[in-house]
DRENKEBA-858255 format. One line per 8 residues: their letters; for each residue x, y, z of N, C-alpha, C, O. Coordinates in nm, 4 decimals. Example, Ala and Ser with C-alpha at 12.3 -4.5 7.8 and 13.67 -1.06 7.14 Angstrom:
! residues 2
AS	1.3190/-0.5690/0.7800/1.2300/-0.4500/0.7800/1.3200/-0.3300/0.7800/1.4236/-0.3319/0.8465; 1.2850/-0.2250/0.7080/1.3670/-0.1060/0.7140/1.2900/0.0030/0.7870/1.3409/0.1138/0.8039 .
This chain:
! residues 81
XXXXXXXX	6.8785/12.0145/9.5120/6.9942/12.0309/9.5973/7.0146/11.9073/9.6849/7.1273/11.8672/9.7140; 6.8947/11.8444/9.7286/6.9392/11.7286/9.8010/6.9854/11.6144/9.7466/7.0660/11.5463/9.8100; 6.9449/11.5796/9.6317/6.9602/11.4900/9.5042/7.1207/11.4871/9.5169/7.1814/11.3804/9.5258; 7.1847/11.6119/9.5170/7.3166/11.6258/9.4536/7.4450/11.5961/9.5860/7.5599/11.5527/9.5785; 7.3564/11.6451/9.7086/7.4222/11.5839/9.8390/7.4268/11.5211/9.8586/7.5233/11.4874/9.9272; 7.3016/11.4046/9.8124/7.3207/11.2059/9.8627/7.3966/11.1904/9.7553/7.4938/11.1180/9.7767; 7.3833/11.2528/9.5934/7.5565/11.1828/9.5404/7.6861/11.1333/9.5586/7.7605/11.0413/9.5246; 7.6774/11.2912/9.6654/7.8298/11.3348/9.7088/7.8301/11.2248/9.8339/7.9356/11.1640/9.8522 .
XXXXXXXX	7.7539/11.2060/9.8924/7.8036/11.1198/10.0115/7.8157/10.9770/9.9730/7.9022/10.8976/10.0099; 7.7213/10.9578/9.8976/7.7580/10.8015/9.8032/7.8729/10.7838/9.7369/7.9149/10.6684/9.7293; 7.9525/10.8966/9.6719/8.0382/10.9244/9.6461/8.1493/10.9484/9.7294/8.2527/10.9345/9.6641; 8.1669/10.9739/9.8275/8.2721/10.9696/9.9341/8.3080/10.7977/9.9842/8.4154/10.7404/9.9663; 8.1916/10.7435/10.0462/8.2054/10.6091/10.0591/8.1788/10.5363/10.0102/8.1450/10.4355/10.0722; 8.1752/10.5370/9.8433/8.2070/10.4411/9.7952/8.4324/10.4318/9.7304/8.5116/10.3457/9.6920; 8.4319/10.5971/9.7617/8.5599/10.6758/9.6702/8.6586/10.5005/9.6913/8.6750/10.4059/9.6143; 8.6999/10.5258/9.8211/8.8007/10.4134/9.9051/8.8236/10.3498/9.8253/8.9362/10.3725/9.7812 .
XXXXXXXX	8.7314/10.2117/9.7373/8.7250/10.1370/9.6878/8.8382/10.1592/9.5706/8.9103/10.0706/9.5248; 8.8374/10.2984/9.5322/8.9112/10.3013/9.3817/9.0830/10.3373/9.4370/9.1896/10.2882/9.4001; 9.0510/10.4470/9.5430/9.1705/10.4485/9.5885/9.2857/10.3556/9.6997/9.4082/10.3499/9.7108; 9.2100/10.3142/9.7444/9.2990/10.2008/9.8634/9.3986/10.1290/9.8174/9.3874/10.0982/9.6988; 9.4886/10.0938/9.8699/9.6112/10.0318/9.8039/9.5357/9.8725/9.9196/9.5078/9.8869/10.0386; 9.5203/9.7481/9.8478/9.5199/9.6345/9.8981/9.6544/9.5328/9.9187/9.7291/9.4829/9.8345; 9.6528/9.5215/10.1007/9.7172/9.4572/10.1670/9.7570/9.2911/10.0965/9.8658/9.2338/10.1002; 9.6298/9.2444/10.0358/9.6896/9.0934/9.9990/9.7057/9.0882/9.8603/9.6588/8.9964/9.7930 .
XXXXXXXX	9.8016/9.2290/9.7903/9.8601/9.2347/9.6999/10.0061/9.1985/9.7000/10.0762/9.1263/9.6292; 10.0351/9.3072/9.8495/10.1864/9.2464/9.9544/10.2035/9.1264/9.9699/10.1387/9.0331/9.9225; 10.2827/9.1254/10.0302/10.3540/8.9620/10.0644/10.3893/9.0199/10.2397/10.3957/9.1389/10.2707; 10.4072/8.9124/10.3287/10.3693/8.9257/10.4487/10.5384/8.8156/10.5108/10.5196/8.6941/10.5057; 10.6491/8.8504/10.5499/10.7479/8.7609/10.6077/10.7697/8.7699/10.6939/10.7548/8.8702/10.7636; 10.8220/8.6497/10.7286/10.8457/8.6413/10.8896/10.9763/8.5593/10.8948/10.9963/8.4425/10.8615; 11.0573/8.6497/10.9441/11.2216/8.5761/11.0135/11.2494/8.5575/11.1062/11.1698/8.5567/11.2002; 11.4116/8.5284/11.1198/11.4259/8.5345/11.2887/11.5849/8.6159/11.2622/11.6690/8.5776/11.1809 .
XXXXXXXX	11.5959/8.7182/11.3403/11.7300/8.7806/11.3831/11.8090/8.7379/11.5144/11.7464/8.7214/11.6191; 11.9863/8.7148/11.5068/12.0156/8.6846/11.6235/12.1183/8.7617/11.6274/12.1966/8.7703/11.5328; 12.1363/8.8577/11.7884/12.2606/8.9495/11.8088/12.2865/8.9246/11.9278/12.2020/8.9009/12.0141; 12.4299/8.9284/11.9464/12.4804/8.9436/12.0928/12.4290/9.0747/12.1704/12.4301/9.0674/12.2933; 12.3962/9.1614/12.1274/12.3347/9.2963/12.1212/12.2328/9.2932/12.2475/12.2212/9.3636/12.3478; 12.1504/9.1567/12.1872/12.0237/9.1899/12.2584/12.0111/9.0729/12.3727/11.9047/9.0390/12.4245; 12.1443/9.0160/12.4031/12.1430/8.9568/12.5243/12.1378/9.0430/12.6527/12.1968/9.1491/12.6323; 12.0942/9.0352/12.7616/12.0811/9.1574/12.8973/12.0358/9.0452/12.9618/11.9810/8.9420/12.9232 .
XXXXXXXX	12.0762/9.0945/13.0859/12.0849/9.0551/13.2323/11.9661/8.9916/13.3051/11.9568/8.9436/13.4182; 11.8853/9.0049/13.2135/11.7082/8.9618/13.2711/11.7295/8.7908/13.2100/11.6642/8.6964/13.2546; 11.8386/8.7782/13.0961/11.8134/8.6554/13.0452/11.7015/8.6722/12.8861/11.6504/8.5701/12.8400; 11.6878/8.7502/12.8483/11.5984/8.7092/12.7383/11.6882/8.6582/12.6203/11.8072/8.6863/12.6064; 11.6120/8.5778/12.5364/11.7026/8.5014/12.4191/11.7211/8.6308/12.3031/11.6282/8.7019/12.2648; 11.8252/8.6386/12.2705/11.8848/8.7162/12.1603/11.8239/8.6666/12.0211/11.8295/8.7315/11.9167; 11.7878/8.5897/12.0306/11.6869/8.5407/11.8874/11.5495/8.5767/11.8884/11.4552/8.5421/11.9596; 11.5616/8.6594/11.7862/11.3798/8.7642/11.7956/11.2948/8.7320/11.6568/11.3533/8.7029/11.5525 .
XXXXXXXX	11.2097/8.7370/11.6628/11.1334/8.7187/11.5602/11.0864/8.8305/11.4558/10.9994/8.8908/11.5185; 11.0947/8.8743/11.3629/11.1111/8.9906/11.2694/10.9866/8.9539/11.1652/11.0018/8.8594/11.0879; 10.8922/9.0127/11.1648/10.7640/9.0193/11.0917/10.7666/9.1547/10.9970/10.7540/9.2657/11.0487; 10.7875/9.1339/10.8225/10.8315/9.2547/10.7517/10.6894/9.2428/10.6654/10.6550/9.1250/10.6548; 10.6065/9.3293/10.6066/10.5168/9.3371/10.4931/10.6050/9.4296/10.4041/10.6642/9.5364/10.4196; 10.5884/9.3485/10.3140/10.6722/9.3922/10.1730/10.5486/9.4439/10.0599/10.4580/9.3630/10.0395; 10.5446/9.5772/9.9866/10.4617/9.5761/9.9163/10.4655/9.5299/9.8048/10.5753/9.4921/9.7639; 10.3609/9.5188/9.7278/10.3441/9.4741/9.5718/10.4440/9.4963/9.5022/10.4806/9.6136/9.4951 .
XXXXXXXX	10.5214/9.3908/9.4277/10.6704/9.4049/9.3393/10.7728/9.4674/9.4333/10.8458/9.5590/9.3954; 10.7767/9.4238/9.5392/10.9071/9.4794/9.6269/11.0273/9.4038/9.5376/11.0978/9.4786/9.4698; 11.0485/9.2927/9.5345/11.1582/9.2627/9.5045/11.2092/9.2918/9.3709/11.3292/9.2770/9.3479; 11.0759/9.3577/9.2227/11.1406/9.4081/9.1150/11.2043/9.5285/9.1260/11.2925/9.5555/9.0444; 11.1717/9.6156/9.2237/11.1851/9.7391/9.2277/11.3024/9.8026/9.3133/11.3632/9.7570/9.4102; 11.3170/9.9527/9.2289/11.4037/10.0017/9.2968/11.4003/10.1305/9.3914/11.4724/10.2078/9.4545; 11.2690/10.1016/9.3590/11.1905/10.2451/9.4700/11.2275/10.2144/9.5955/11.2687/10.1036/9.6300; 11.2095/10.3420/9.6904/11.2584/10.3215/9.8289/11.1282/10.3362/9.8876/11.0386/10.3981/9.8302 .
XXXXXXXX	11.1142/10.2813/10.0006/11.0154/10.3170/10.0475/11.0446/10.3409/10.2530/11.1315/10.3204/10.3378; 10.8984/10.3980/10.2402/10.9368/10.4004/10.3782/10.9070/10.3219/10.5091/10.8372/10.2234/10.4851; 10.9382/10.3356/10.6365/10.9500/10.2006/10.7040/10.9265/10.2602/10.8146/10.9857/10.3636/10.8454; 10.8154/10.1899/10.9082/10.7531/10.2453/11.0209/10.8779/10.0637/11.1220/10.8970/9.9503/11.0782; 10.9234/10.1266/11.2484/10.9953/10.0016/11.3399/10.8807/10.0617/11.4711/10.8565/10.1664/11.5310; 10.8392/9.9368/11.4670/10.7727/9.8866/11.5673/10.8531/9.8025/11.6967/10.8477/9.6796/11.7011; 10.9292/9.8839/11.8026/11.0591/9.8267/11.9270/10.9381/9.7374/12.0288/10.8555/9.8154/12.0761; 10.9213/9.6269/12.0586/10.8536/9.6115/12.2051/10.9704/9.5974/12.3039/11.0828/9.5483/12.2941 .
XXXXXXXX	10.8906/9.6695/12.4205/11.0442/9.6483/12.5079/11.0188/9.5490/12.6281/10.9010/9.5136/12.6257; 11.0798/9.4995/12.7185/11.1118/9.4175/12.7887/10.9362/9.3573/12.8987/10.8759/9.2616/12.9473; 10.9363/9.5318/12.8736/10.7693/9.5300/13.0004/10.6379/9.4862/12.8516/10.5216/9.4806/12.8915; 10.6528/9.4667/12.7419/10.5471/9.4499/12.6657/10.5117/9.5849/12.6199/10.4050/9.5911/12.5588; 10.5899/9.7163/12.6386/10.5314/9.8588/12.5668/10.5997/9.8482/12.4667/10.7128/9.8024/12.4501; 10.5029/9.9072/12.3764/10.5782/9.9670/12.2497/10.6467/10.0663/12.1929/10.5788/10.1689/12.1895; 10.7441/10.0773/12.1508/10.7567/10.2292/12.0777/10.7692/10.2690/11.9280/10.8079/10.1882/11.8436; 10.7451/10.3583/11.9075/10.7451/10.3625/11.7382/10.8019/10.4538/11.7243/10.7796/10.5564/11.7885 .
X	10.8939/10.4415/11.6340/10.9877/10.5355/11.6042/10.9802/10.5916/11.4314/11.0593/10.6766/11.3906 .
């Protein structure tokens, strides 16, 4: 019985390995967006910097996927929407 429990736990952490989807399969971009939008009264520049990870074959595909927006706001908090 114990034999078959250190399997299973060798088996749990090694599982990851087969299932994980790897990050430096993606592609990683970085732009810049500019709107009158995001000019305000404090003065900050309306030109923001836009950091997208695209996954593996984004651009053959026609799958949708989904999209976590990461807002920082003026004080340095974040929100996620």
């Amino acid at each position: 019985m114990k034999k078959s429990g250190l399997l299973i736990v060798i088996f749990l952490l090694v599982s990851h390995l087969f299932f994980a989807q790897k990050i430096s399969e993606g592609k990683i971009v970085t732009t810049y967006i500019t709107a009158k939008t995001l000019q305000n009264s404090a003065g900050e520049n309306p030109k923001r910097r836009v950091t997208v990870y695209l996954p593996p074959d984004y651009e053959k595909s026609s799958k949708r996927y989904p999209v976590i927006y990461f807002l920082h706001g003026f004080s340095g908090a974040t929100v996620c929407w």
